[in-house]
N, CA, C and O of each residue as an XYZ file, in Angstrom:
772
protein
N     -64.327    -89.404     58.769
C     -65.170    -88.698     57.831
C     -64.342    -87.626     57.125
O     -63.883    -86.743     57.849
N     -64.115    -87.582     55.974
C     -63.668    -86.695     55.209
C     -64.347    -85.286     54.660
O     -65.065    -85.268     53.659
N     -64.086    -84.317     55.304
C     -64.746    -82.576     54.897
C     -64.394    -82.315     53.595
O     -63.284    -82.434     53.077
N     -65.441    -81.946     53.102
C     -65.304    -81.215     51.438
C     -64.714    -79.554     51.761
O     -65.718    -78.932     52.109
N     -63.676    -78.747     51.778
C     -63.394    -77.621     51.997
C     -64.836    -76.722     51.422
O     -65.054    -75.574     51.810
N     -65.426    -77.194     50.794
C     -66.366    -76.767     49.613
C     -67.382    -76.066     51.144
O     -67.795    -74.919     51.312
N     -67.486    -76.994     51.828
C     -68.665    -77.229     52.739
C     -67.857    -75.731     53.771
O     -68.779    -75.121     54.313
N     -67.024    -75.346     53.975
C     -66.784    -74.189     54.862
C     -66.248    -73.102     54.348
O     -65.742    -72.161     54.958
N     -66.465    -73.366     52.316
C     -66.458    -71.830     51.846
C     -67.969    -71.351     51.809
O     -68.405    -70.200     51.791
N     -68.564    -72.420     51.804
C     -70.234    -72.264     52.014
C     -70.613    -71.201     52.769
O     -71.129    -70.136     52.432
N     -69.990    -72.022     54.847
C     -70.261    -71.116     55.574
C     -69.478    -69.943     55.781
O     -69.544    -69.296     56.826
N     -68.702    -69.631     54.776
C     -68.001    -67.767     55.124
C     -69.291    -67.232     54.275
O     -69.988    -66.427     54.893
N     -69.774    -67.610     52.750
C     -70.791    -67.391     52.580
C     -71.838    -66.749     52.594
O     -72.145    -65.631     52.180
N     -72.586    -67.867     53.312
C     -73.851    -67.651     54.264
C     -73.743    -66.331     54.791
O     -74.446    -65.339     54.595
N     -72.441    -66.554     55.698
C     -72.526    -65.148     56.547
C     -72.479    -63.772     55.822
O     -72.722    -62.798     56.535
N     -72.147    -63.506     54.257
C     -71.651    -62.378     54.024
C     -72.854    -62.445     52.767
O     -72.464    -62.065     51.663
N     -74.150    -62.863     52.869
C     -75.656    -62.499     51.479
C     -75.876    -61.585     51.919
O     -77.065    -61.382     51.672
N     -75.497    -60.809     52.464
C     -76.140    -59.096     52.685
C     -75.140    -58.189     51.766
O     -75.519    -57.071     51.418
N     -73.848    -58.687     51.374
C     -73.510    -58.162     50.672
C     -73.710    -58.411     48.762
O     -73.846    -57.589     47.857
N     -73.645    -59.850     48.764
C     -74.168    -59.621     47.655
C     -75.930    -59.190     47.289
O     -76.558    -59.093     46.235
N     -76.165    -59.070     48.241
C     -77.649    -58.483     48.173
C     -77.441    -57.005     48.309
O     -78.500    -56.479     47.968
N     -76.741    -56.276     48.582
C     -76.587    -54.863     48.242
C     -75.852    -54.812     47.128
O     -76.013    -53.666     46.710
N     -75.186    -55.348     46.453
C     -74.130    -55.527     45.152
C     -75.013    -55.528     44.174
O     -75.019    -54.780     43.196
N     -75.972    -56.606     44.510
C     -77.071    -56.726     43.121
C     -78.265    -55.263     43.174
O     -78.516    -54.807     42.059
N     -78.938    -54.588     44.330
C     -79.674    -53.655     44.393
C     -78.757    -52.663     43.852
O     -79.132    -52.213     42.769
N     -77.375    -52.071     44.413
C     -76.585    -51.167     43.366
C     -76.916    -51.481     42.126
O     -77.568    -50.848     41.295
N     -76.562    -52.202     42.091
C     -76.389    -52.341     40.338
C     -77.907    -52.368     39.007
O     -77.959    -52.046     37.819
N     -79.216    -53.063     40.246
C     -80.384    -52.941     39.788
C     -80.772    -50.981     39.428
O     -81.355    -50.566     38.426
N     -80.244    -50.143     40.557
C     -80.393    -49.176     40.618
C     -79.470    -48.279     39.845
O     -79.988    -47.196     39.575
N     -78.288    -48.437     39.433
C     -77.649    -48.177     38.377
C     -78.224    -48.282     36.862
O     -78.554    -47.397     36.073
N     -78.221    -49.508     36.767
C     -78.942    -50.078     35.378
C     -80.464    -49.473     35.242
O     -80.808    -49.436     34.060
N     -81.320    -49.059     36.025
C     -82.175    -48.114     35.678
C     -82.093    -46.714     35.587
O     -83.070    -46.009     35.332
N     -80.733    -46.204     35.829
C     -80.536    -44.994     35.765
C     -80.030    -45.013     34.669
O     -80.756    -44.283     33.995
N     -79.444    -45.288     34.207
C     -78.377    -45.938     32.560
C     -79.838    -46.317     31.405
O     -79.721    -46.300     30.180
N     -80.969    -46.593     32.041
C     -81.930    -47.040     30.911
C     -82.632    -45.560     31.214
O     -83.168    -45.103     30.204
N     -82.709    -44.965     32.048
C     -83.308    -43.789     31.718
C     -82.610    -42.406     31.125
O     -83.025    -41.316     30.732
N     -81.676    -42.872     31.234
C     -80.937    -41.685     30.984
C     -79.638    -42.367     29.484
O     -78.433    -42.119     29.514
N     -80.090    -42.912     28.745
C     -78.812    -43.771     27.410
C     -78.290    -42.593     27.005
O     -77.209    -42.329     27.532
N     -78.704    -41.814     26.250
C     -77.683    -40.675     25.922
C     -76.446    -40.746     27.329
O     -75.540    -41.573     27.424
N     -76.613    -40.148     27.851
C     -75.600    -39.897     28.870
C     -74.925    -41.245     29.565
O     -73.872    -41.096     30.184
N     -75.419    -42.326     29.482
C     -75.288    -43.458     29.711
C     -73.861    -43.966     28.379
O     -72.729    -44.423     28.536
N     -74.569    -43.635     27.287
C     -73.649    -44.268     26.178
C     -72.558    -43.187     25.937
O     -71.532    -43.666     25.454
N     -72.525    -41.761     26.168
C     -71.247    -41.190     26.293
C     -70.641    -41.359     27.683
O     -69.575    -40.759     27.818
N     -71.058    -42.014     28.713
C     -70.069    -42.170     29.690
C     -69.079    -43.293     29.144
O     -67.852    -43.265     29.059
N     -69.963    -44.261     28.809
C     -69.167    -45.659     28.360
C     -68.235    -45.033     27.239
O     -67.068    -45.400     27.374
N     -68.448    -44.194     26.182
C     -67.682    -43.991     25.076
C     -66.306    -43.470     25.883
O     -65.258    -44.063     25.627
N     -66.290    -42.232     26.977
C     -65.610    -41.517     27.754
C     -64.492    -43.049     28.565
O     -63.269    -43.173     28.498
N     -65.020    -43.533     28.924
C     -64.397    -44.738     29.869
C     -63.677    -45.589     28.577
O     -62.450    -45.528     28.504
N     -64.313    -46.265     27.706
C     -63.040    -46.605     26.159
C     -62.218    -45.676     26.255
O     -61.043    -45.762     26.613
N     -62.926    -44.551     25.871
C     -61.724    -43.552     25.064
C     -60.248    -43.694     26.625
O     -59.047    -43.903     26.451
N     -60.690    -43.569     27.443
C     -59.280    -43.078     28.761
C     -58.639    -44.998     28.787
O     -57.458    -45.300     28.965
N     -59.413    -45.686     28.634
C     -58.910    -46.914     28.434
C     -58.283    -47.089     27.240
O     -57.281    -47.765     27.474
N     -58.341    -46.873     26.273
C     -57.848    -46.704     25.587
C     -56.127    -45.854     25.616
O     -55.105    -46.474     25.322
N     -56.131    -44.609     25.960
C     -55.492    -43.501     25.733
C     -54.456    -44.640     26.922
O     -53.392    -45.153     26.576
N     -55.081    -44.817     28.265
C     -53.573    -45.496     29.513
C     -53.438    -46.824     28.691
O     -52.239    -47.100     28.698
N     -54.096    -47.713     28.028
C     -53.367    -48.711     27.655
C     -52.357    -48.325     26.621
O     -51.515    -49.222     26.579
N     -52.058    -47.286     25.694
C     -51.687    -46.791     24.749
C     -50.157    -45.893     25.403
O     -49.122    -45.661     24.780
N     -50.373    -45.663     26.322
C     -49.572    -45.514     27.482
C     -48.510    -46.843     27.720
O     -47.366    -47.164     27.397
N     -49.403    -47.270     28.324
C     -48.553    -48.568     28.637
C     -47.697    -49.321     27.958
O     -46.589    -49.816     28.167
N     -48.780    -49.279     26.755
C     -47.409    -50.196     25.690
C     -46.392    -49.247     25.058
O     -45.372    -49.776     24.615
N     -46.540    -47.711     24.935
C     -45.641    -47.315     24.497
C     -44.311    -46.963     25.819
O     -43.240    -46.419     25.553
N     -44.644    -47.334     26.931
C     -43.594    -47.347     27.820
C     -43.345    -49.258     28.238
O     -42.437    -49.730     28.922
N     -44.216    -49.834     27.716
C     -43.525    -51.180     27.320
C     -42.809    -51.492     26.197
O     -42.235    -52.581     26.169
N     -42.697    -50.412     24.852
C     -42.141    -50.561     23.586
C     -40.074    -49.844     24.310
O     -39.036    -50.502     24.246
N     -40.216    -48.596     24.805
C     -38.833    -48.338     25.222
C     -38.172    -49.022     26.215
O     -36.994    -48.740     26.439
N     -38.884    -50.099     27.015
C     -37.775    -51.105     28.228
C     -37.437    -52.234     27.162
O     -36.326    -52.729     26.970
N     -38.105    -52.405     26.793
C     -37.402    -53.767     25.432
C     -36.973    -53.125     24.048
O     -37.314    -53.572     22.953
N     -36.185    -52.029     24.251
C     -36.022    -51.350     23.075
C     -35.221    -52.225     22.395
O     -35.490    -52.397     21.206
N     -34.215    -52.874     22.916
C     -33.320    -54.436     21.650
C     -34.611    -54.749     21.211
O     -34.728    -53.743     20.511
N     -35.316    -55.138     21.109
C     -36.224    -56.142     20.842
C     -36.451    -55.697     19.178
O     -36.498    -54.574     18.677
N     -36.565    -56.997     18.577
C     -37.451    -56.774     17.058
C     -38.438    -55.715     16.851
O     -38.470    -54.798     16.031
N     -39.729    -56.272     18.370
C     -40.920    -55.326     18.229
C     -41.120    -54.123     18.842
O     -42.193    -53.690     19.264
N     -39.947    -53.549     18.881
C     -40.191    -51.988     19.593
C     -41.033    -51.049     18.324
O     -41.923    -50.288     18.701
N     -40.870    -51.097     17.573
C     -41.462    -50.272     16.807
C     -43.171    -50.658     16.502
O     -44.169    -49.961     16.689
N     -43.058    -51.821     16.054
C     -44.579    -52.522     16.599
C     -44.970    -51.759     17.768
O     -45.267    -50.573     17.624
N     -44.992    -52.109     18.496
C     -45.092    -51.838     20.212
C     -45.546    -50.032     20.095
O     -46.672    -49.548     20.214
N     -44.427    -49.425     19.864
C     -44.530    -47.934     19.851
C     -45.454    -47.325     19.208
O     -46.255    -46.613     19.813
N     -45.536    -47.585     17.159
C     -46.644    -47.384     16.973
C     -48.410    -47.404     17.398
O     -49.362    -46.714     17.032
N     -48.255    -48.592     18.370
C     -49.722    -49.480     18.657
C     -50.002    -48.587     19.930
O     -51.119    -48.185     20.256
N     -48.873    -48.350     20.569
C     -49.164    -47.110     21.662
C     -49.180    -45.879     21.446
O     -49.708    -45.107     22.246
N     -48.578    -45.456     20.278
C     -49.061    -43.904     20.510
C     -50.608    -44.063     19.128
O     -51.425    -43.145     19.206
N     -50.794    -44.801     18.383
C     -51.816    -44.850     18.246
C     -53.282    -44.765     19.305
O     -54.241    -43.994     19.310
N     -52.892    -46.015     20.202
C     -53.921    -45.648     21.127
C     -54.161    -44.778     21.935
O     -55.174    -44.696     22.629
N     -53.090    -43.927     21.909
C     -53.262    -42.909     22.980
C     -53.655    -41.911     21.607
O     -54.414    -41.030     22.011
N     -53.418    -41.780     20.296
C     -54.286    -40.761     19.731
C     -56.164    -41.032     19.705
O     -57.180    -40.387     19.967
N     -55.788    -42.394     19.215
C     -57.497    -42.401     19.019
C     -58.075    -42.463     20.354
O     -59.245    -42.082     20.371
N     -57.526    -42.892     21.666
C     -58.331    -42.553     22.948
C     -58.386    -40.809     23.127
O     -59.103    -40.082     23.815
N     -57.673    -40.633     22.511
C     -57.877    -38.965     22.861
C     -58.672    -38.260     21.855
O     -59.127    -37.158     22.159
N     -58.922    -38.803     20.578
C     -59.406    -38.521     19.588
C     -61.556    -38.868     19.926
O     -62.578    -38.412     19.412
N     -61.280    -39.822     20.967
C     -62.655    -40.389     21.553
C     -63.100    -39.815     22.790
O     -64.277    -39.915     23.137
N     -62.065    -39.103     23.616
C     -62.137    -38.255     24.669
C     -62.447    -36.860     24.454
O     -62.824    -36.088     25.335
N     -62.258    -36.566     23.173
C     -62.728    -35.556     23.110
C     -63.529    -35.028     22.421
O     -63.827    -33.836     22.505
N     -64.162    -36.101     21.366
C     -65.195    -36.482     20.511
C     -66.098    -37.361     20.694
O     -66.587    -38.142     19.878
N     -66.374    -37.183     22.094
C     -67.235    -39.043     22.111
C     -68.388    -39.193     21.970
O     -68.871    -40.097     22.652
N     -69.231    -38.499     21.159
C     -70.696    -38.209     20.362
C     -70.166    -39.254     19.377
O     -70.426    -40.442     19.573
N     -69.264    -38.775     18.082
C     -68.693    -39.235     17.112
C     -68.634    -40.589     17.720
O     -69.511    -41.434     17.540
N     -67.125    -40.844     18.749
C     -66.914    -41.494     19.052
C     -67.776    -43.019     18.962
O     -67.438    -44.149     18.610
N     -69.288    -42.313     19.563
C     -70.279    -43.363     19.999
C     -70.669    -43.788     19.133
O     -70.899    -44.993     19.234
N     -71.021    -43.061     17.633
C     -71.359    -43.585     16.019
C     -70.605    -44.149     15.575
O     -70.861    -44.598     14.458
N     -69.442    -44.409     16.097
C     -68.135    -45.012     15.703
C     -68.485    -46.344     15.937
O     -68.732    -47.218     15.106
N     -68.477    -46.422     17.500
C     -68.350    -47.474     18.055
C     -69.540    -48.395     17.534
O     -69.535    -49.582     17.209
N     -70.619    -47.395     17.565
C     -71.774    -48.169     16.807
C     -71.933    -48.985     15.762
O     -72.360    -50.139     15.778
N     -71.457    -48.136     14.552
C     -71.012    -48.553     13.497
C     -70.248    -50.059     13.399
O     -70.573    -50.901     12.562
N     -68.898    -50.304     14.658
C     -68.339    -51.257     14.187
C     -68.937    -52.578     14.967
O     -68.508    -53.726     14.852
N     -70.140    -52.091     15.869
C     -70.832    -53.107     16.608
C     -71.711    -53.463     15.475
O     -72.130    -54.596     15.714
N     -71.920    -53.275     14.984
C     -73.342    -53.177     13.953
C     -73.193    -54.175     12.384
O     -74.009    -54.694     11.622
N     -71.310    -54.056     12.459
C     -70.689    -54.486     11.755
C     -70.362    -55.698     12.199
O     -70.167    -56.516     11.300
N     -70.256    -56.028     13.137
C     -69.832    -57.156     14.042
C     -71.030    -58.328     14.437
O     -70.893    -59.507     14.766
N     -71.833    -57.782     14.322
C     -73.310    -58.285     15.048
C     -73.601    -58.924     13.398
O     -74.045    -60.040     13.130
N     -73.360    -58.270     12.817
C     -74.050    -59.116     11.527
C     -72.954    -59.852     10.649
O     -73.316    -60.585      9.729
N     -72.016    -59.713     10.849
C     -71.393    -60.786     10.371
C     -71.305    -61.936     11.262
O     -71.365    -62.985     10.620
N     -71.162    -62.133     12.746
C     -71.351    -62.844     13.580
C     -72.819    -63.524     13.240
O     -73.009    -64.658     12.799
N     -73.491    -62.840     13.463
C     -75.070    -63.748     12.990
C     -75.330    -64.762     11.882
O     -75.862    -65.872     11.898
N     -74.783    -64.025     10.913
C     -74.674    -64.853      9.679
C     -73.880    -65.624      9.625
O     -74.299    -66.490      8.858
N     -72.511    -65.990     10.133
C     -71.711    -66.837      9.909
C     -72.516    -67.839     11.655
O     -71.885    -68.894     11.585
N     -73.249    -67.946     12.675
C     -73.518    -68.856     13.718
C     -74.411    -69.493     12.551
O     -73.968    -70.558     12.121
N     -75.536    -69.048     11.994
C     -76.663    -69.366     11.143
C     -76.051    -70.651     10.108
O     -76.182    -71.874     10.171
N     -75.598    -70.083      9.503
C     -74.832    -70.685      8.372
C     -74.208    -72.429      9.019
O     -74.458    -73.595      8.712
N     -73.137    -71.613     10.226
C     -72.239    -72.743     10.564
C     -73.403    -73.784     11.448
O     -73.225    -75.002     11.439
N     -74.349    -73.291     12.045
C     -75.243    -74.093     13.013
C     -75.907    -75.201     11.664
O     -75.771    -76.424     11.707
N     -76.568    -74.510     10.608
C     -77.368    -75.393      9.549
C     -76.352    -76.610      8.955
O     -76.588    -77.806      8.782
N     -75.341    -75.957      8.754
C     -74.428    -76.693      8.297
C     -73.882    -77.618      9.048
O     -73.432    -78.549      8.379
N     -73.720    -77.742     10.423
C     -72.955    -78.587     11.295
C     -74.301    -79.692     11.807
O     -74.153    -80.897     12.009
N     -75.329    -79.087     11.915
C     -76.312    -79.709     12.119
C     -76.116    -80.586     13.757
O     -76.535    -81.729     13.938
N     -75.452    -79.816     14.743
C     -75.281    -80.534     16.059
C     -76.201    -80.153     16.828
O     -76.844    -79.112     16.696
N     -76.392    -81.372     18.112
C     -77.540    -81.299     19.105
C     -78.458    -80.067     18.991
O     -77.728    -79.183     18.544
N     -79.451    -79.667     19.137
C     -80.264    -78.589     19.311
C     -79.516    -77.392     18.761
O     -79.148    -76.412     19.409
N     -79.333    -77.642     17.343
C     -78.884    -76.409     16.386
C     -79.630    -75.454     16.576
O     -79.326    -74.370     17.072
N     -81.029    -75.931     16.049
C     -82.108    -74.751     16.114
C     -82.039    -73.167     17.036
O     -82.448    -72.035     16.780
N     -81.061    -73.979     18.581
C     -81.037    -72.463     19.341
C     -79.673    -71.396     18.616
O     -79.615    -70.170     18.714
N     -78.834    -72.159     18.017
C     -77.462    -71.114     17.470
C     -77.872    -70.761     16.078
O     -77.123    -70.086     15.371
N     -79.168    -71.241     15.603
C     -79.854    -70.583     14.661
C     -80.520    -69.041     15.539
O     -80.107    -67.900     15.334
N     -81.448    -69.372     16.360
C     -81.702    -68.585     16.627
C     -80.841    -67.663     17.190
O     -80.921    -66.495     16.807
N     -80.024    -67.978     18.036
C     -79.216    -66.384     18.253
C     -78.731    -65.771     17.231
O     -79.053    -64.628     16.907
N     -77.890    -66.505     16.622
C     -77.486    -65.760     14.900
C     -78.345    -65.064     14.386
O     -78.056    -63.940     13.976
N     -80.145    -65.784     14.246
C     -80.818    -64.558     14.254
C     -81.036    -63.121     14.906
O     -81.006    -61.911     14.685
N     -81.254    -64.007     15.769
C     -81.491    -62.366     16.709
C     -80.141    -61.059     16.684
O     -80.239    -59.831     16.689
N     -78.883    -61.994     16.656
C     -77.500    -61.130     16.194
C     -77.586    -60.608     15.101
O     -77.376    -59.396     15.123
N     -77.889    -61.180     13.823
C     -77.929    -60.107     12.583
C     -79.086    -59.557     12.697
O     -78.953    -58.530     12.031
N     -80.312    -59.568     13.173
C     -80.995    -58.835     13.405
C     -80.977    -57.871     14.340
O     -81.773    -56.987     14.022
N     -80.203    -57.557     15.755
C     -79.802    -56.331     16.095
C     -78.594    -55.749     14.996
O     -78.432    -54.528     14.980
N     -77.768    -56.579     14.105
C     -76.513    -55.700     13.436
C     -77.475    -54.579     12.204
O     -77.133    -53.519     11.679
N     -78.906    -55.484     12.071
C     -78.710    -54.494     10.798
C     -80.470    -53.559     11.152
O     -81.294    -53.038     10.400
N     -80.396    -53.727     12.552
C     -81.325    -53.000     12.989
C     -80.294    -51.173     13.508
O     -80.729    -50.033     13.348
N     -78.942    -51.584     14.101
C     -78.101    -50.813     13.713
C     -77.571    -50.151     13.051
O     -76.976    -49.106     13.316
N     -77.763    -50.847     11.769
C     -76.881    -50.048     11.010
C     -78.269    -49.112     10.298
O     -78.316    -47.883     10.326
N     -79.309    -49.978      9.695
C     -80.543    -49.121      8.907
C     -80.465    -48.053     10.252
O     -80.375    -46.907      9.811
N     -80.471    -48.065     11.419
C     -80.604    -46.962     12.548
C     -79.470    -45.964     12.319
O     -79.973    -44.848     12.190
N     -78.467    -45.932     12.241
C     -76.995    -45.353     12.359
C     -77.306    -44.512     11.217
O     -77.795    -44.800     10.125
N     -76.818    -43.136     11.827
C     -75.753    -42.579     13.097
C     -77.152    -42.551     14.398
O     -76.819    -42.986     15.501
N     -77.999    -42.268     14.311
C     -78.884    -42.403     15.166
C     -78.951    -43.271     16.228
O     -79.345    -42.982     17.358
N     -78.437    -44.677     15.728
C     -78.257    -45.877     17.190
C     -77.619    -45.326     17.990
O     -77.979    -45.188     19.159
N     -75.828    -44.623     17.193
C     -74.938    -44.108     18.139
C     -75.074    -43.659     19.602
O     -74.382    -43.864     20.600
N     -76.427    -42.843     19.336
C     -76.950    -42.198     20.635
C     -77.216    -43.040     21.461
O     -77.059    -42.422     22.515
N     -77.673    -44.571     21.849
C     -79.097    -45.104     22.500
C     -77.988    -46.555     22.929
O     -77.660    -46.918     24.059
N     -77.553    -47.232     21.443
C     -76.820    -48.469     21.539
C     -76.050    -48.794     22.646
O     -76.362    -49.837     23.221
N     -75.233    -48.231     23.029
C     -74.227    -47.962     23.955
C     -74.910    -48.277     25.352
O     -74.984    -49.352     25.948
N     -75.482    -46.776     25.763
C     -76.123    -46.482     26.544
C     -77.466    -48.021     27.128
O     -77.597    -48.029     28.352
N     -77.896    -48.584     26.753
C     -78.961    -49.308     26.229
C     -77.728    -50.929     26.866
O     -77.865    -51.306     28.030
N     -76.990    -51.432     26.214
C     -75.927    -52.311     26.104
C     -75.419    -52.163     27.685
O     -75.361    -53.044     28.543
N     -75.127    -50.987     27.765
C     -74.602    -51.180     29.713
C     -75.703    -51.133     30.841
O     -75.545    -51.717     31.913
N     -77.041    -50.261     30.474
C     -78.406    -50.566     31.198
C     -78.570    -51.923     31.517
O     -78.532    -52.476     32.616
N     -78.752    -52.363     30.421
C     -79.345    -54.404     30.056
C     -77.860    -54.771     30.876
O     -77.974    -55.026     32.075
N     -76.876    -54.796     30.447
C     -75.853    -55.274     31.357
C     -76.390    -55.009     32.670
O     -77.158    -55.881     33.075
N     -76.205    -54.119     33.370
C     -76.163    -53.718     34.829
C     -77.802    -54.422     35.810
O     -77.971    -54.816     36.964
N     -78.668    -54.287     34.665
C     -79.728    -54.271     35.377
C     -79.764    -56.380     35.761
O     -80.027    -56.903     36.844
N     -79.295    -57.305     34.045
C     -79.340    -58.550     34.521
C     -78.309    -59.183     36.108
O     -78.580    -59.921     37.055
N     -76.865    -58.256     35.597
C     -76.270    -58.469     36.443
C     -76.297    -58.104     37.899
O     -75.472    -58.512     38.716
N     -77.422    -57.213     38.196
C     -77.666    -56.737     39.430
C     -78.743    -57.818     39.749
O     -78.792    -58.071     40.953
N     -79.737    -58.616     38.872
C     -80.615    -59.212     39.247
C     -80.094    -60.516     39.349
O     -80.710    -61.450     39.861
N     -79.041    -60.582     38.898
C     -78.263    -62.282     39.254
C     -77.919    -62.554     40.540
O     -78.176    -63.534     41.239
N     -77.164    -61.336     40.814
C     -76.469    -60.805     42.424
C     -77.491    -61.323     43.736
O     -77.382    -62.186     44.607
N     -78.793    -60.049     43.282
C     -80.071    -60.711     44.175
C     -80.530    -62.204     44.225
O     -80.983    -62.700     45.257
N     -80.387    -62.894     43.050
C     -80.623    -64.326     43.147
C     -79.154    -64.732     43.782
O     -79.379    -65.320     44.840
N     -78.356    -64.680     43.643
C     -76.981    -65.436     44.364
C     -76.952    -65.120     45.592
O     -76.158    -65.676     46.350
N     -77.896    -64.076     46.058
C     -77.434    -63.748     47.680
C     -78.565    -64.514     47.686
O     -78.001    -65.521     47.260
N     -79.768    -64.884     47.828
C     -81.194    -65.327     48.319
C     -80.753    -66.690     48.084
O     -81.238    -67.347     49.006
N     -80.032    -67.508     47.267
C     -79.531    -68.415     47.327
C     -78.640    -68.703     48.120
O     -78.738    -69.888     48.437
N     -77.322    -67.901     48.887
C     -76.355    -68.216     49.379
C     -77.210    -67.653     50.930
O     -76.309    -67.805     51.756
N     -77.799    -67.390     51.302
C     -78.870    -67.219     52.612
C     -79.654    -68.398     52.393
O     -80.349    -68.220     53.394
N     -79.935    -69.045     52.096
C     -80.394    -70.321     52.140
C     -79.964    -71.204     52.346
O     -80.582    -72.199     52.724
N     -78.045    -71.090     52.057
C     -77.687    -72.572     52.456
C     -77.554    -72.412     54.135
O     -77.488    -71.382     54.807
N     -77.536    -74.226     54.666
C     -77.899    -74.204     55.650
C     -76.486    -74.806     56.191
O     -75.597    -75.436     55.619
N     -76.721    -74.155     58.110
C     -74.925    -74.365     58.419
C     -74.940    -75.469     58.505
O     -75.628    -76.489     58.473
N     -73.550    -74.863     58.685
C     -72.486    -76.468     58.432
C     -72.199    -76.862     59.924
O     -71.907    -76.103     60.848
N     -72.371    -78.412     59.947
C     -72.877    -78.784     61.595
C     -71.385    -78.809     62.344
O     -70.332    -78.671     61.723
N     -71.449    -78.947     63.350
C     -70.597    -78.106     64.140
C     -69.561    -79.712     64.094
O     -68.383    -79.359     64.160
N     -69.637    -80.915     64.026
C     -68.715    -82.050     63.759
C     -68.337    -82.319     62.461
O     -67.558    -83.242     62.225
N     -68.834    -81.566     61.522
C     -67.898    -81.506     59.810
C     -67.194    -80.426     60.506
O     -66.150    -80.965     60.875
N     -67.180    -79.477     60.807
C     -66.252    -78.389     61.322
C     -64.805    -78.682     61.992
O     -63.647    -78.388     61.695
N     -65.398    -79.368     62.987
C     -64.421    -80.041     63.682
C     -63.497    -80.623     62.637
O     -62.302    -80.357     62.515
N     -64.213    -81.453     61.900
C     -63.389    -82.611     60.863
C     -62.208    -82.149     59.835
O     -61.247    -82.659     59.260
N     -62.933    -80.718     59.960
C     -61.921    -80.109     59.194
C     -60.746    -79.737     59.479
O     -60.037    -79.218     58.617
């Protein structure tokens, strides 16, 4: 009889749905703190870009001087101390920052919408109708944004990592209630293995 390895990542598994069942309640409980609180929610996230920003900006400008032969050191250098201005420029402005960011989501969302719309009618493949509809619903949050903006700035953000945290905490709870359900693995596939 041949064992599927599949069948005894199962049972490490099984044994460990208490953790993704606390993984998903964190995160359920996060994501309602983030929906009650978006202001502060969407300048944390702006705060976390901006320092991501500023160390990747870092990085490449101490990846631009070890390959200094190189063609693209100057590429390289500019692109890093750029990012380390505008991460610092967002670290220490990240109200702005967040109208910023808004702005180019808002910008993004509706050109994305309009071009799925367009390309879905036009391509006319299997069940178009649904990449119609998201395209809708995409230019319709871009220019629910922008008629909102600077005002979204505040909420968008904030709002965007809530809905994140809260689905992804509720996936967690379904993947552990699922992975507590599977049933062991009998003690002669074990062996077999």
């Amino acid at each position: 009889m041949i064992t599927n390895p599949l069948f005894l990542e199962f049972e490490e598994l099984r044994h460990k749905w208490g953790w993704f069942l606390a993984l998903g309640i964190a995160m359920l409980i996060l994501g309602t703190v983030a929906l009650l609180m978006m202001p502060i929610a969407t300048v944390a996230a702006v705060m976390i870009l901006g320092w991501v920003m500023v160390v990747s900006g870092v990085v490449e400008a101490i990846h631009a001087f070890r390959l200094r032969g190189w063609g693209g050191f100057f590429l390289h250098l500019i692109g890093g101390v750029l990012g380390v201005l505008i991460g610092l420029l967002i670290v220490t402005h990240p109200v702005a920052g967040a109208i910023a960011w808004t702005l180019l989501f808002a910008s993004f969302f509706t050109v994305i919408g309009i071009f799925r719309m367009v390309a879905a009618v036009q391509l006319k493949f299997p069940h178009w109708g649904w990449a119609v509809f998201d395209g809708a619903i995409t230019l319709l949050l871009g220019i629910v944004l922008s008629v909102e903006w600077p005002w979204s700035g505040l909420w968008f953000l904030g709002l965007s990592v809530a809905i994140s945290l809260l689905l992804r905490g509720w996936s967690y709870v379904m993947i552990s209630l699922a992975v507590r359900a599977i049933p062991p693995v009998p003690q002669e596939v074990r062996r077999a293995a």
